[in-house]
C-alpha positions as CSV (number, residue, x, y, z in Angstrom):
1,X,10.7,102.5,-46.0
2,X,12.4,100.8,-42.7
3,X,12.2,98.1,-41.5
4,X,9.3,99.6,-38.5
5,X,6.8,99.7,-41.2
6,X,7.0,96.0,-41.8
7,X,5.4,92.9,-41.2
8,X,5.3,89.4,-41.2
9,X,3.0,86.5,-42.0
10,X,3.5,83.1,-41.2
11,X,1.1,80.9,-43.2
12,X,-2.1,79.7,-41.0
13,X,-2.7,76.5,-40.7
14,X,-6.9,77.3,-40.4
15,X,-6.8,79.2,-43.6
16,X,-8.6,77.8,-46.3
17,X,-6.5,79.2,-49.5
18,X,-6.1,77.3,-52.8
19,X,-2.9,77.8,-54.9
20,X,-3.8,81.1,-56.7
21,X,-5.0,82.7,-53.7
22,X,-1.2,81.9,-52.0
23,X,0.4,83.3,-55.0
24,X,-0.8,86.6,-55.0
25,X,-0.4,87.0,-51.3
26,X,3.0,88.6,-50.2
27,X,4.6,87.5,-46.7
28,X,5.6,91.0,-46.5
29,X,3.2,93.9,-45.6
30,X,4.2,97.5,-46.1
31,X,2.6,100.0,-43.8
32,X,3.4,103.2,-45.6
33,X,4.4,106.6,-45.2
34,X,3.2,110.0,-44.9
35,X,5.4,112.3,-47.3
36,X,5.6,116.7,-47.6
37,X,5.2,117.4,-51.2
38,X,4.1,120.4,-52.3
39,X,1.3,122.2,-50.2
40,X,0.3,118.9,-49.2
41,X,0.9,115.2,-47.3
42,X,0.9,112.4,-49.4
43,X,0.5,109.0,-47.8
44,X,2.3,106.1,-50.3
45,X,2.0,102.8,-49.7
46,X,4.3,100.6,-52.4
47,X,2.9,97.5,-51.5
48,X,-0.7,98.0,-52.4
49,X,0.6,100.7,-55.4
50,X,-1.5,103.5,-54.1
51,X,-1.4,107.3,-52.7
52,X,-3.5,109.6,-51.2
53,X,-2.9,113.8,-51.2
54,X,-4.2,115.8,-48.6
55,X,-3.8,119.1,-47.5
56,X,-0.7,119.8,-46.0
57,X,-2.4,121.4,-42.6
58,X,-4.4,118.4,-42.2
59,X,-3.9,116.3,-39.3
60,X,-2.0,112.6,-41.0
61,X,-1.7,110.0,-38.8
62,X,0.4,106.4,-39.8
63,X,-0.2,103.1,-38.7
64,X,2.1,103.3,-36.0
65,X,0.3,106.3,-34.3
66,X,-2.9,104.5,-34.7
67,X,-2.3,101.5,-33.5
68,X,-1.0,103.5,-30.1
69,X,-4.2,105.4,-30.1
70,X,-6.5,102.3,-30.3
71,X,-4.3,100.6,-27.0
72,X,-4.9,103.7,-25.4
73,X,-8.8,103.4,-25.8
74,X,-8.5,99.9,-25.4
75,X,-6.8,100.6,-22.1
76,X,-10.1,102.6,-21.0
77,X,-12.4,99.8,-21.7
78,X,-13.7,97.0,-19.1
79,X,-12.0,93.7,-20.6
80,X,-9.7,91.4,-19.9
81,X,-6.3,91.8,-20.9
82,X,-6.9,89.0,-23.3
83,X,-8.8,90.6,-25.1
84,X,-7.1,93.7,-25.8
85,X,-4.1,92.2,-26.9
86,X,-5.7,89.7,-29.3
87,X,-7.7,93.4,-30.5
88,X,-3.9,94.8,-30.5
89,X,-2.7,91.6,-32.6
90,X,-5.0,92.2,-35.2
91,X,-4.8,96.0,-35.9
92,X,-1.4,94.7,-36.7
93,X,-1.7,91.8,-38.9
94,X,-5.1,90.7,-40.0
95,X,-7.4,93.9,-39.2
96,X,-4.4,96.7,-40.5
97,X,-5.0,100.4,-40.1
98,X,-2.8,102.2,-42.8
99,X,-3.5,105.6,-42.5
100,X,-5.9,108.7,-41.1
101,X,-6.5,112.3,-42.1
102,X,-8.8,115.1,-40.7
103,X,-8.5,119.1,-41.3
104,X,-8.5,119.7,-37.3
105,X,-7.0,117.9,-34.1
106,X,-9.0,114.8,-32.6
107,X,-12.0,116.0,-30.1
108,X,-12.6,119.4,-31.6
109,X,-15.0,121.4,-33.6
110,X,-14.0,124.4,-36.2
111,X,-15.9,126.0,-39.2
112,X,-15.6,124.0,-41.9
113,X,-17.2,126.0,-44.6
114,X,-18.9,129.7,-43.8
115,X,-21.1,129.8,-40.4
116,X,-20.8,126.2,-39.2
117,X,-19.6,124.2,-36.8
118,X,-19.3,120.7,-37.5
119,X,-17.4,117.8,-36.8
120,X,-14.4,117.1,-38.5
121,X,-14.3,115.5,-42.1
122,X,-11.9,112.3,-42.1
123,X,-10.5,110.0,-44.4
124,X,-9.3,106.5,-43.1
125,X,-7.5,103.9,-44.8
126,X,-7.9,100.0,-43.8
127,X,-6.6,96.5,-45.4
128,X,-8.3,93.4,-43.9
129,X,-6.7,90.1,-44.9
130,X,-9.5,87.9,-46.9
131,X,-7.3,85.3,-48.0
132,X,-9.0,82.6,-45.8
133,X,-12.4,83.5,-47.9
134,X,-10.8,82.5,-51.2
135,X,-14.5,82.4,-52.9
136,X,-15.4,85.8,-52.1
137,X,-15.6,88.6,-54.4
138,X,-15.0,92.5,-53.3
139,X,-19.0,93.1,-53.4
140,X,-19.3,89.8,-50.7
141,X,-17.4,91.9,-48.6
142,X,-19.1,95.2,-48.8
143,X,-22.4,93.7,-48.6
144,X,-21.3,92.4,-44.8
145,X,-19.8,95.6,-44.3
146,X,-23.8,97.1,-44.9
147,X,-25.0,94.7,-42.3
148,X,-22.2,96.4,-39.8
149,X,-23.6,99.5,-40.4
150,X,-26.8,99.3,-40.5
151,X,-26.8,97.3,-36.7
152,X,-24.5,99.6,-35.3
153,X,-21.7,97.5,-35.0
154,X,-19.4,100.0,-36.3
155,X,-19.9,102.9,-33.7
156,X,-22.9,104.5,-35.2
157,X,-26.2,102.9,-36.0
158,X,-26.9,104.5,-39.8
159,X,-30.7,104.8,-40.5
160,X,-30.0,104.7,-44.7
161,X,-27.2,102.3,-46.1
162,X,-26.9,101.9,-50.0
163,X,-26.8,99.0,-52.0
164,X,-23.0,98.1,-53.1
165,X,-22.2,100.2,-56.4
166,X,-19.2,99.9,-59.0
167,X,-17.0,103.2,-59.1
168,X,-13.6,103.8,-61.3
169,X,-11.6,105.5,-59.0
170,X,-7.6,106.4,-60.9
171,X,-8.8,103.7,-63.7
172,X,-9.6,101.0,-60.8
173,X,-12.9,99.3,-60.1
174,X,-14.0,99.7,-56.6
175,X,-16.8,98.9,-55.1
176,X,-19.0,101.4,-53.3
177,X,-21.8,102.0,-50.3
178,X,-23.0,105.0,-48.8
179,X,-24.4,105.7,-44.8
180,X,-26.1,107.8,-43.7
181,X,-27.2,108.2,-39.5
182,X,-29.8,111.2,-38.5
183,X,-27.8,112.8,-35.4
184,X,-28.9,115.4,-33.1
185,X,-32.6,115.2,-33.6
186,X,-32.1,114.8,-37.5
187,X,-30.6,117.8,-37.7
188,X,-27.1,116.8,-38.8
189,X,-26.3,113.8,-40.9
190,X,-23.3,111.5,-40.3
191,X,-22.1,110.9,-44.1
192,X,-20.3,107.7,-44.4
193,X,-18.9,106.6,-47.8
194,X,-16.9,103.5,-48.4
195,X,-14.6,102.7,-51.2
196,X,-13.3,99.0,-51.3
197,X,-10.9,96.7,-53.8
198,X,-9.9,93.2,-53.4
199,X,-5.4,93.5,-53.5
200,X,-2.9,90.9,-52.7
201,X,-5.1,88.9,-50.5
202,X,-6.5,92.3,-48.7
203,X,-9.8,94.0,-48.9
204,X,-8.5,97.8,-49.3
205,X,-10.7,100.3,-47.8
206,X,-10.6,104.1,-48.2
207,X,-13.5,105.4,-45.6
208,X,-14.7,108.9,-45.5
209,X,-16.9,110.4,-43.2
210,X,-18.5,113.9,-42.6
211,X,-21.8,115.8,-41.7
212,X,-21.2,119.1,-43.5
213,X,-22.1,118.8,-47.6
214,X,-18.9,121.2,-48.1
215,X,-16.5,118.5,-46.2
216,X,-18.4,115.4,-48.2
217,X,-17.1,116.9,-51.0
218,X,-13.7,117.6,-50.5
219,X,-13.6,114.0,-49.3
220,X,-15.0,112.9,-52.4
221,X,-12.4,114.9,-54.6
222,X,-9.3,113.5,-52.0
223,X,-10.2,109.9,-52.9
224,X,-11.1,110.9,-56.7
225,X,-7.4,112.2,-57.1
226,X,-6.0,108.7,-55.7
227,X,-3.1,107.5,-57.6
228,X,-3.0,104.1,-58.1
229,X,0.1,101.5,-59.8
């Protein structure tokens, strides 16, 4: 791990922590890495305790390579420059995005399972800080995270969103909600699964999304074989 992949926290003077919540909060976070092993690409993050294995001829991308792509959209948008940095400042410290994988490059469509052509499956991997919301609970956060999607706030506009459900995932208790948005004149179906745990003062989120049953399922068994500490 270098010293690239990590950040610091100065304590906010806003923030509305009691004593437990600042002692299970570490001043240092550890972006991760993407490792070979095998036939595969393992993403390991030591600071959360976690890892992810995906296919080795998947596309991984790290926080660093995320963060670039995001100023580069951000760069296409209409807003001041204010803005954009303060968007840049929290990918990077209160909004973090860990890690991305997807079977084919960004902006194009292959068979994924016999006689189709559907848009890529992905996995994404996000930690936003909660620490000044020292009262909630991981299912207060996923139920805000249903309002996101079911307004459209988060890209898409889903038309189903499930209620928050309790999953074991590698002996863990995560909490769970499912989205699902009619595309194409309801002939597809966006498939948007979200798997969240309160750690060190972060809400962890593993999010999966696909329109092909086949691809929903290999998500499914990706974030089934997580490995957690």
């Amino acid at each position: 791990m270098t010293k690239d992949n990590i950040i610091h926290f100065g304590k906010s003077k806003k923030a509305r922590v009691d004593a437990a919540a600042k002692s299970n909060v570490d001043i240092k976070v550890q972006h991760g890495c993407i490792v070979p092993d095998s036939g595969h690409m393992i993403y390991k993050n030591d600071y959360f305790g976690f890892e992810i294995k995906v296919p080795d001829h998947w596309i991984t991308m790290e926080h660093n390579e995320l963060v670039k792509i995001a100023q580069e959209n951000f760069n296409k948008l209409n807003i001041p420059e204010v803005e954009k940095i303060k968007m840049l400042e929290a990918m990077t410290t209160t909004s973090l995005s860990l890690f991305s994988a997807t079977p084919f490059p960004k902006g194009t469509k292959e068979p994924y399972g016999k006689n189709q052509r559907l848009d890529n499956p992905t996995i994404n991997c996000t930690a936003q800080k909660v620490t000044m919301y020292p009262n909630h609970t991981a299912s207060d956060f996923m139920e805000g995270m249903m309002e996101h999607l079911k307004n459209g706030s988060m890209g898409i506009k889903y038309d189903e969103v499930s209620h928050v459900q309790p999953i074991i995932v590698s002996g863990k208790r995560f909490d769970s909600i499912e989205g699902k948005a009619f595309i194409n004149g309801r002939k597809d179906i966006v498939q948007t699964q979200y798997y969240s745990i309160l750690l060190k003062g972060y809400q962890l989120s593993i999010i999966t999304t696909c329109i092909s049953e086949d691809g929903s399922e290999d998500l499914r068994k990706i974030v089934h074989n997580l490995k957690m500490d």
